[in-house]
N, C-alpha and C positions, 0 to 999 in steps of 0.2 A: 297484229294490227287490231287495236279495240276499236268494239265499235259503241260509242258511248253520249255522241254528240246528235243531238237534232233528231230525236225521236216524238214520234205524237201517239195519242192512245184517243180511240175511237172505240164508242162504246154506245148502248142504248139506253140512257137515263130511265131507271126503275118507275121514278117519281113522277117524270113531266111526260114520259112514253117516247121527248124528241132524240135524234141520233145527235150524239156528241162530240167534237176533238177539240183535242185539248193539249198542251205540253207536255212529254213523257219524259222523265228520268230514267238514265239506266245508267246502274242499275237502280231498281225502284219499287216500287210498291201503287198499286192501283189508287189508295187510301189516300196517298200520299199529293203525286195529281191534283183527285179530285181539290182534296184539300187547298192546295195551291191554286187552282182555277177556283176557289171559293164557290164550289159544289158540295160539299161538305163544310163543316166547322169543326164540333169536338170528335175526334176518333174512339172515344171511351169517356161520355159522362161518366159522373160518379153515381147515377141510378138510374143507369139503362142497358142495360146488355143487350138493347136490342134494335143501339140507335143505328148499325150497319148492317144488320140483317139483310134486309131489302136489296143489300148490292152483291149479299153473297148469292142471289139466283141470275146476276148479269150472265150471260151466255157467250158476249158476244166482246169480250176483251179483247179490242185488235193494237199492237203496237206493228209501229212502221217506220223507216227510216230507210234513204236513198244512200248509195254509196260509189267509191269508184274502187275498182279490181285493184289488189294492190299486183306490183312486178313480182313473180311467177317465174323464178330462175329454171332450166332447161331439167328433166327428171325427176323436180320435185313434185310436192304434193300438197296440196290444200284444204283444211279441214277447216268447217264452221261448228266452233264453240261456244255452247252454252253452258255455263257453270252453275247455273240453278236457274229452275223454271218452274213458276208455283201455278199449278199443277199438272191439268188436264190441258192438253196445245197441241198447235200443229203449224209447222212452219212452213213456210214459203220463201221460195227465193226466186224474185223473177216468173213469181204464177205455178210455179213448179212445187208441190207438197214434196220436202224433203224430209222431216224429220216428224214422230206423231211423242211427244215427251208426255207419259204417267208417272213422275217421280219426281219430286221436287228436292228429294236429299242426294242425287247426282247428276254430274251434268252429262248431254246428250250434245254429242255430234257427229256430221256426214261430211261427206268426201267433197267438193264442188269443184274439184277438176272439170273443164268444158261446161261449165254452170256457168259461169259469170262474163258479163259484156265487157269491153274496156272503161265504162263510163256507167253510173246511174243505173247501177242495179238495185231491185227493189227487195229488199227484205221485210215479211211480214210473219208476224206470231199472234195467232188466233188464241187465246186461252179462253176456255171453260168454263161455267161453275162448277167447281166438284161436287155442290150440295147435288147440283140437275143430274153430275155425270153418277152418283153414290149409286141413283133411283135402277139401273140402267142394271144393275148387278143383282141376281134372283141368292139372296142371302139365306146363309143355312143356320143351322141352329146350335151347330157348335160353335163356332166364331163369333164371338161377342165381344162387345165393351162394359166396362163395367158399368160406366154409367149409360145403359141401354136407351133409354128414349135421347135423350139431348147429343147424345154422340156416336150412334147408331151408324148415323151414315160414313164416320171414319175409318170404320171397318176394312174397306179394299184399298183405299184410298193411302196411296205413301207419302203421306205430309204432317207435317210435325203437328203433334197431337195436342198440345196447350193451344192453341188457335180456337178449339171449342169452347175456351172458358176455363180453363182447368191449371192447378194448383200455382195460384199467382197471377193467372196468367187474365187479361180480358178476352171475351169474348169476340172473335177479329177474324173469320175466317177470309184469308189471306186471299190476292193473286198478284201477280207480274215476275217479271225478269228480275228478279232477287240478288245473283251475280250476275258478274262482269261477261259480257259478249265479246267473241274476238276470233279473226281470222290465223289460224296456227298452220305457218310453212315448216313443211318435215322436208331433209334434205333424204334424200334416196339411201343414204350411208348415216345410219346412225342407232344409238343403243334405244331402246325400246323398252327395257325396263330393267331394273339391277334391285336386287333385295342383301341387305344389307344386317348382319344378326354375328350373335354372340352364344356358341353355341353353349360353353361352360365353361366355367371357372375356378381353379383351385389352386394352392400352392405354390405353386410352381411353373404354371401357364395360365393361358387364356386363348381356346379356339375359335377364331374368327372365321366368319366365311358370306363370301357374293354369292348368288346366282347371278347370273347376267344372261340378255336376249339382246340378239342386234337384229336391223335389216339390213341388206346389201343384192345390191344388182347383180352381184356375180355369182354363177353357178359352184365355179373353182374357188375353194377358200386356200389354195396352195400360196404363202407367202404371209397369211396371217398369222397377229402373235398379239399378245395381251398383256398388259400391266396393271398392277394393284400398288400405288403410294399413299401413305399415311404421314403426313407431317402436322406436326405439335409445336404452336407457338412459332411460326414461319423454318423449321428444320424437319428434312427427312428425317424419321425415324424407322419407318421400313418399305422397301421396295421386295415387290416378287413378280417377276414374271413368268407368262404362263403359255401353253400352248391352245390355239384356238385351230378344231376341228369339225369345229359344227354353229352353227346359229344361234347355240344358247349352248351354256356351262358352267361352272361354277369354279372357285379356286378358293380353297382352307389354310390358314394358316395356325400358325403355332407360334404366340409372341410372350415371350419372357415376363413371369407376372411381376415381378422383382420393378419390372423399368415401364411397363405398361399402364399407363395412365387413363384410371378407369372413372368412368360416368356417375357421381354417388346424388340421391337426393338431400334438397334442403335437410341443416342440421350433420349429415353425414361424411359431407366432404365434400369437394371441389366438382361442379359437375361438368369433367374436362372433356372438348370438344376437340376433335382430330379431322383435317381436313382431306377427307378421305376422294381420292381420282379413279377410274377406271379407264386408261387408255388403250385405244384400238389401234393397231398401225399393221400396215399394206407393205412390205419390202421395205420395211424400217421407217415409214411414215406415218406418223400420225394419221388416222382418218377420221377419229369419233372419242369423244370425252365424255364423262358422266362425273361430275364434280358431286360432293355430297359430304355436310358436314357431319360429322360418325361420332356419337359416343357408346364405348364401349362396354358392357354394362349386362347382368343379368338379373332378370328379375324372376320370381316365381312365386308360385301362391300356393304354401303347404297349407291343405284342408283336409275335414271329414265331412261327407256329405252329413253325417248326423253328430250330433251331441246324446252321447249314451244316460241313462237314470241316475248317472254320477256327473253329469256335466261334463267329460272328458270328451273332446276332439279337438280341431285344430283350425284358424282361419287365420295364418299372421303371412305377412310380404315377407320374402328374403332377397334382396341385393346383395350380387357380387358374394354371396355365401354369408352373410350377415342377415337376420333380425333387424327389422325396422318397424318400428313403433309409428302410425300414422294418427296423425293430427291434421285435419283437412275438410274440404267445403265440397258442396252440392252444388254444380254450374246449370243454370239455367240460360234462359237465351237471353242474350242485353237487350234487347229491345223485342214488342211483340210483333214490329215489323222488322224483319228480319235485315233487310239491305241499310237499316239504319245501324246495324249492331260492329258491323269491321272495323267503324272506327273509334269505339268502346276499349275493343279488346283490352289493346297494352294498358291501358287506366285502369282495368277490370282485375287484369292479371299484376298488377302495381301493388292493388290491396291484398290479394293471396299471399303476396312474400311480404307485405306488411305487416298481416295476421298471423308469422310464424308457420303456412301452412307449407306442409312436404308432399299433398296430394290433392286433386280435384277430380271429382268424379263427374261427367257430363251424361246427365241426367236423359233419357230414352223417350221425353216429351218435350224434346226441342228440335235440335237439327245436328248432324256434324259442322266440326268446328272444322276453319281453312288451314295452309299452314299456317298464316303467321301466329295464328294460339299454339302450336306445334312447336315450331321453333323458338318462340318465347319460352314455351315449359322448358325446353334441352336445356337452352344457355342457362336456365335460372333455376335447374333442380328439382322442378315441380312434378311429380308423377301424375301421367293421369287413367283414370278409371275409366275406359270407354267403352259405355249403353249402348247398344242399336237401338234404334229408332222404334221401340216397343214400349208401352207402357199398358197398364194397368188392363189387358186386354188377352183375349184367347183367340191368337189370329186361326183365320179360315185353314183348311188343308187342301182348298183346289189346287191342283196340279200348277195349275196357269198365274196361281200367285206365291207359290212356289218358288215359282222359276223368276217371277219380278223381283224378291226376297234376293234368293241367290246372288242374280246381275247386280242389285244392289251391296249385297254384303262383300260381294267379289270385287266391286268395284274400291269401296272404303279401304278396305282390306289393304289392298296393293296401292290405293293412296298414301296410307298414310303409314305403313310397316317399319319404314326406314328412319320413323322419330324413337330413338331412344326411349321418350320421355313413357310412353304408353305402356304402361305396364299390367294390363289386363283388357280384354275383351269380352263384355258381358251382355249376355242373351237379349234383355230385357230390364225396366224397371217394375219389379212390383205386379210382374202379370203371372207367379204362382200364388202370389199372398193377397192379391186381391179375389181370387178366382178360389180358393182355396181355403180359405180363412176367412174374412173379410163379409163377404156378400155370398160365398156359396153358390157361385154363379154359375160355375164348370157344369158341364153336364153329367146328371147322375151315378153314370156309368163311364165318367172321364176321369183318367189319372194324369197327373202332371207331366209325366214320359209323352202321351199324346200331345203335348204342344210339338208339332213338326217343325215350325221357325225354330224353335228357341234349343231344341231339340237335337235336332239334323240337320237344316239348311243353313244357320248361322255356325255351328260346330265344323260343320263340311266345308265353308269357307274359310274359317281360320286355319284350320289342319293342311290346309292344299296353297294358302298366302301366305302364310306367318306362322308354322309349327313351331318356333322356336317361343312361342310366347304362351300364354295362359286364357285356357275359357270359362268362362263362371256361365253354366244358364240359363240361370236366374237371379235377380236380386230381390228378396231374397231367395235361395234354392229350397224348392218344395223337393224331396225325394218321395218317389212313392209310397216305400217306408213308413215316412214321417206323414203324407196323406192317409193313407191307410189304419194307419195305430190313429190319427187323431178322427175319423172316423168314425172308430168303435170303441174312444172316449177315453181310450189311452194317450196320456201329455206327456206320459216319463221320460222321452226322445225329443229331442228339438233341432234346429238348427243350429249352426254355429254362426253365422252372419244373421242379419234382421234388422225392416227400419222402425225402432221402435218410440213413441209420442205416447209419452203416459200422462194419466190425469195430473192435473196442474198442482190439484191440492195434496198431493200424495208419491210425487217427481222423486224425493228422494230415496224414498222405501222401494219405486217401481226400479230404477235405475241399480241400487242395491241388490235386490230378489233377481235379476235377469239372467239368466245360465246365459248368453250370449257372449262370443270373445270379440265380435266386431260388430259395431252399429252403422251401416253407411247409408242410413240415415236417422235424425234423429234432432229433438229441439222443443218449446213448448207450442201447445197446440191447443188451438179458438182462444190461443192470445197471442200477441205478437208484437213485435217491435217498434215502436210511432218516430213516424220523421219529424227534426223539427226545422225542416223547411218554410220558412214561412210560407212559400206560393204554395206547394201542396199542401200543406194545412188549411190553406185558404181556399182551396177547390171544395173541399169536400164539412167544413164547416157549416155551409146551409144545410145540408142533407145530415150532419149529427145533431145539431139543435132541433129540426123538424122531427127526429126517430130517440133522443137522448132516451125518453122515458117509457119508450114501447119495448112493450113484454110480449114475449113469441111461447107459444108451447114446444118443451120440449121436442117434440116430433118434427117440429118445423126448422128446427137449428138446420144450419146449412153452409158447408166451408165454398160450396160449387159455384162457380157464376163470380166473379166479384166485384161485378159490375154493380149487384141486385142488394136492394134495399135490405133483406134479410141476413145478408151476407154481412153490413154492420151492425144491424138489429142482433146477430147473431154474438158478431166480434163485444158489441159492449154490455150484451146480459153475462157473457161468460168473463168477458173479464171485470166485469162487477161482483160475480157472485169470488172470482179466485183473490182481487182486492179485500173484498167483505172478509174474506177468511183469512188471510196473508196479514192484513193491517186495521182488521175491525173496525175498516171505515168503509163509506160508500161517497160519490163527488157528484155534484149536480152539475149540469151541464154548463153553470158560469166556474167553477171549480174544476173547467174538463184539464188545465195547467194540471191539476194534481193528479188528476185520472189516468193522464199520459206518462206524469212522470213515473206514476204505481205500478202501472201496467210492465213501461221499461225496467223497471227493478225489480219485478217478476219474471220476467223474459233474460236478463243478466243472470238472473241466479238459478235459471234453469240450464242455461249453457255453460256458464261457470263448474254447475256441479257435476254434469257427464264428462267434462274435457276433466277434470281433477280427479273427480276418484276414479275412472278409468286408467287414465296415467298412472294412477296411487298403484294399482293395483296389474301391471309390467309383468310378467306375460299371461299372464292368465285373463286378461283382455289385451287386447294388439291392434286398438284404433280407432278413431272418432272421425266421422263424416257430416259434421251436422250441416241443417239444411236452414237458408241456404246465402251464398254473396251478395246479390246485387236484385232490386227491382227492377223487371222489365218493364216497369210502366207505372207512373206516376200515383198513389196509394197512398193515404193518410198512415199507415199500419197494415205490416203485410210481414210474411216468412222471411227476412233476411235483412243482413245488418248493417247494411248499406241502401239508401234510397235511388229514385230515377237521379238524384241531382251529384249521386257520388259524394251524398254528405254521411259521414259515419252515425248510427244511429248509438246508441250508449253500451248495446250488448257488443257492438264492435271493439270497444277497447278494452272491454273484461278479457273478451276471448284472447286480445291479444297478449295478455298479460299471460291468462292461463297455457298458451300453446307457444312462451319463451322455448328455445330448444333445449336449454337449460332453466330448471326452474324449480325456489321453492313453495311449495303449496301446502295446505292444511286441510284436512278433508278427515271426515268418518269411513270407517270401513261398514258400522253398522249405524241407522239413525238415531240411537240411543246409545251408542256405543261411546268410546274416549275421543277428541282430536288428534289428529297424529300430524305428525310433521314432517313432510316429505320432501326430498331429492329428486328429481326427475330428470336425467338425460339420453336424451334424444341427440349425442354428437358421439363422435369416435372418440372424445379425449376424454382426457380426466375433468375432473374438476374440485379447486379446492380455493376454501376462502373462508370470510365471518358473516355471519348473520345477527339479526336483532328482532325482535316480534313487539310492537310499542301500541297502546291504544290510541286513537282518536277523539277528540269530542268532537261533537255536532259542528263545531265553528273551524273546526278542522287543527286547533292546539294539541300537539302534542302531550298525553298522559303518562299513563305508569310503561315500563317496562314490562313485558309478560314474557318473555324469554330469550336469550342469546345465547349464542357456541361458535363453534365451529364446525364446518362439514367439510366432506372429501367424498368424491362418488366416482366411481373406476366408471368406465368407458359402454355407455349404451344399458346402462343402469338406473332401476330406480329402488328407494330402500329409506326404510320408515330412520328419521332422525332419532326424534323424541317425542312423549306423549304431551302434550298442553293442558293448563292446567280448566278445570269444567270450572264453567261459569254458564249462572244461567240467564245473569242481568245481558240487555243489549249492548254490544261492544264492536267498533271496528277494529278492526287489528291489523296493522302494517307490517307486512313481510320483506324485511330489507335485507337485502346480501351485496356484497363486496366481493369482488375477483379480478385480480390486475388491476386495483384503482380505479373503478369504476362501479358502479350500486345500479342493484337492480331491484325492482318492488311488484310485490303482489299483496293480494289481502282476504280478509277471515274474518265471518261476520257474527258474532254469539247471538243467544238468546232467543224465545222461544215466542211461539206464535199465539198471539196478534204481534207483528212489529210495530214496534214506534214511527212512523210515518212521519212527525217532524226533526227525528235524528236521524232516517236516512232520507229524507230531506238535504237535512245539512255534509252529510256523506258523498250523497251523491254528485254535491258539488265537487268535494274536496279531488272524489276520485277521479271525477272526468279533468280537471287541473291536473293534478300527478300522472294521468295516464295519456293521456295529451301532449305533456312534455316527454 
């Protein structure tokens, strides 16, 4: 029974002092409300971060809504559930404090057996400020944030960390019932949880195995018995049943690899779904089912905590005993109010398999994802990389958040175990390398082993929910090691993962030089991608002609806040001075058409060149994550290549070009070095076909010739074709190939810096035409 309808939110207006009610959504957002009872207007100008401030110290956020008992068959039981609650609350039911919710990343529910009337029961949820509740905690000095003063009080606090203002994100600190509310009837007989895993894979089998947990009323389990079905495409394929002699057990099987139809990612294969049952039965009756779509599938992640003075260790995915090459994105939250984001999703996850990706990593400063991003990924191949709820920070070691930590990570854990798709579990985002590197922020005498979250209490819930799976944690992993030697000024050790953002003017030589085998994350940085939406162009146009011509001192730059003047003050001295040097030109603010388009043709060729020569160069890098899909919030120019309006921005269809699953590309191995011309696949098959490599003029007529052949490339392969010929005038070069009657295209840009700005001008049309079809 949802409870979804006729909710009001009563609160005490900051501004006016008077008491408020108003219409509540649920699920909802506080912002959102007011918004609608037109108490508010904009949620996020474009030059203020701090036009909602004033409502993040409300105290007194009461939602309410009246209900009637739903029928309550004879031994069952009744649970009220909350699926997310932003943050600090306390619930009521009938005047009765049932439930006290500090976690906004899982949901909290109580029992209300003999709780409720038959008619007009009252349910009420008081939420917090978290700023007021932050104050309440006597904070120590080891647990920090990076960015100390402005995000200070996030510290205790379990709520998604971009709500501060931070990477992308506006500054919005959140409240309300975010998910869906609802009364959940459990019949007295039934399964209680079932973990579903694949334990290894090889030749000639494939070991599957359940645990499973029921309840039941009966003392005597004499007469129980168990079954495990697997049918593929509506046909049995295997049945085994099993003996039940206790409340919880498990049953392993052994299935033929030959005929077992296993789970692969994008580019790799089919990722086949098996409609996997766990039936209960009583003296040959059914009494309890646990239905669950299964694919079968193992993932792992061969690593070395370090990279030795020879650049030698290891960070590549293995599926199913295979080598997988990732090509894939950084998931931030769709929207920076969160209850706005579920129906985003499938739109969201549309462009991942559009861009060619086989992996998304969800990022440690947003929220978990529900199922249906879950089950999207299964059916459609997509791997995902999943963060806890950590970013850029060195959480406390009190005992008592700890243990909040744990319940949280045990709760995710065993939520979401049973999706195939998930093929890692990682500590944290960015809270060894910021603390570590970065800002130097860790305490004197702290080594990175002393993070206890990221350490032992998120480690200890994966090992005890989901052993069959991988923990990374850290992103990236600091070893003490590598803390240690970079301490006393030894660098000859590295990491072998790392998210690295090199300077703009110098992206190709940084990306070359990087001993790293995986980047997850990664992209150009204090310049970015401009939407051409015309309404969001149109928000934030007064505020670029008022700042077009102001110069900030270096010290002042500033990526934080994006809400804040400085923050485009910031965006367009930098990408002025990386235009100045890229195209030896500069655009006055009536010439910002050309400034926007420079900028995107710097931002393409920064993602272009880490997804190519990293593929170029198969195994000895093993993967791209750049950062990142989608805005969560409407932004003239921001980190990712798709806007609020899910219109593609122009690095969108490069990338898609580059991260074909099969694909030919040109790229340098060194920046002075020859063009090579490469093969790249990311598929189990072969591939064999003709190519042609032709230039373009500005007006987009076809030129000379500049190379053709043929190629052939064995199965999960990549390998240099032939060298191209150096030129150093500007030249677009069209990469066309042919296989099974059908062509495909990429392309190769010559010539040397300053570029000509009105040939690619004229390119940039041609491409987004070609690359658009």
């Amino acid at each position: 029974m949802t409870l979804s309808n006729q909710w009001t939110l009563s609160f005490t207006n900051p501004q006016s002092g008077e008491k408020c009610k108003i219409p509540a959504q649920v699920p909802g957002n506080v912002h959102l409300d007011m918004q609608a009872a037109e108490i508010l207007d904009e949620l996020w100008p474009a030059d203020d971060k701090d036009a909602t401030r004033e409502f993040s110290y409300v105290d007194d956020w009461t939602y309410e809504t009246i209900f009637d008992a739903p029928e309550i068959p004879d031994e069952h039981t009744a649970e009220l559930v909350f699926d997310g609650i932003d943050t600090i609350a306390e619930v009521y039911l009938n005047d009765e404090l049932i439930l006290e919710p500090q976690n906004m990343f899982i949901e909290h529910r109580a029992c209300i057996c003999g709780k409720l009337k038959p008619t007009a029961n009252t349910l009420r949820v008081v939420i917090r400020s978290s700023e007021l509740h932050a104050r309440t905690y006597e904070l120590d000095a080891f647990g920090t944030s990076r960015f100390v003063s402005e995000h200070k009080s996030q510290t205790y606090l379990r709520k998604s960390r971009h709500q501060w203002g931070w990477d992308n994100a506006p500054r919005l600190i959140c409240a309300g019932i975010w998910r869906k509310v609802h009364i959940e009837i459990k019949p007295p007989l039934r399964f209680t949880s079932a973990y579903f895993y694949t334990k290894f894979i090889d030749e000639k089998s494939c070991q599957v195995g359940v645990d499973w947990e029921f309840a039941t009323p009966d003392i005597n389990l004499a007469g129980y018995s168990g079954k495990l079905e697997l049918i593929f495409d509506g046909k049995r394929e295997y049945s085994r049943d099993f003996n039940v002699d206790f409340t919880a057990g498990a049953v392993r099987c052994y299935l033929p690899r030959e005929t077992t139809k296993l789970w692969w990612p994008r580019g790799y294969g089919k990722p086949n779904m098996y409609d996997a049952a766990l039936i209960l039965y009583k003296d040959g009756g059914e009494i309890a089912r646990y239905a669950h779509k299964w694919g079968i599938c193992t993932v792992d992640l061969l690593r070395t905590e370090v990279l030795d003075k020879n650049g030698d260790g290891e960070f590549v995915f293995i599926v199913n005993g295979e080598k997988v090459y990732i090509n894939g994105t950084n998931w931030k939250p769709l929207h920076a109010l969160h209850s706005q984001a579920d129906v985003k999703v499938k739109r969201a996850l549309d462009l991942a398999i559009d861009l060619n990706c086989n992996m998304i990593r969800i990022w440690g400063g947003g929220v978990y994802e529900d199922h249906e991003f879950f089950d999207y990924c299964n059916q459609n191949g997509l791997l995902v990389w999943q963060d806890f709820m950590f970013g850029c920070e060195f959480p406390p070691r009190d005992e008592w958040f700890c243990e909040i930590v744990a319940r949280e990570a045990a709760w995710i854990v065993k939520k979401l175990r049973n999706h195939c798709s998930i093929g890692l579990w990682c500590g944290d985002n960015e809270d060894d390398m910021s603390h570590f590197i970065w800002d130097k922020m860790a305490p004197k005498n702290g080594l990175p082993s002393e993070n206890l979250i990221t350490r032992k209490v998120l480690k200890e819930a994966v090992l005890r929910y989901d052993p069959n799976r991988c923990y990374l944690e850290s992103s990236p992993f600091f070893s003490d090691e590598i803390w240690k030697a970079r301490r006393e000024g030894n660098f000859e050790i590295g990491m072998p993962e790392f998210h690295l953002y090199p300077n703009i003017n110098s992206f190709e030589q940084a990306f070359r030089e990087t001993p790293y085998k995986f980047l997850g994350e990664t992209g150009p940085i204090m310049i970015s991608a401009v939407s051409d939406s015309p309404d969001i162009i149109a928000r934030e146009l007064p505020r670029a002609e008022r700042l077009w011509d102001t110069e900030i001192a270096p010290i002042d730059r500033n990526i934080d806040m994006h809400q804040r003047d400085d923050y485009f003050t910031s965006w367009r001295q930098f990408s002025k001075e990386f235009i100045e040097y890229r195209f030896g030109k500069t655009f006055s603010y009536d010439q910002r058409d050309d400034h926007f388009l420079a900028a995107n043709i710097i931002t393409c060729c920064v993602f272009k060149d880490v997804i190519e020569y990293n593929r170029s160069q198969k195994w000895n890098k093993t993967g791209v994550l750049w950062w990142s899909l989608l805005d969560m919030w409407p932004m003239l120019f921001n980190y990712s290549v798709t806007d609020y309006n899910f219109n593609p921005k122009m690095a969108y269809y490069w990338i898609r070009q580059s991260q074909q699953y099969f694909c030919l590309l040109a790229t340098k191995e060194k920046v002075d070095g020859e063009i090579n011309l490469y093969v790249a696949n990311e598929t189990l098959e072969r591939h064999v076909g003709n190519y042609t490599i032709y230039s373009i003029s500005e007006t987009g007529g076809k030129k000379d010739v500049v190379a053709s052949g043929r190629f052939s490339c064995k199965p999960n392969e990549t390998h240099k074709i032939q060298m191209l010929p150096e030129i150093d005038e500007p030249e677009l070069w069209i990469i066309e190939w042919e296989e099974n009657s059908k062509k495909y295209y990429n392309h190769y840009a010559t010539g040397k810096i300053p570029f000509d700005f009105e040939k690619w001008r004229g390119w940039a049309a041609y491409l987004k035409e070609l690359y658009k079809a």
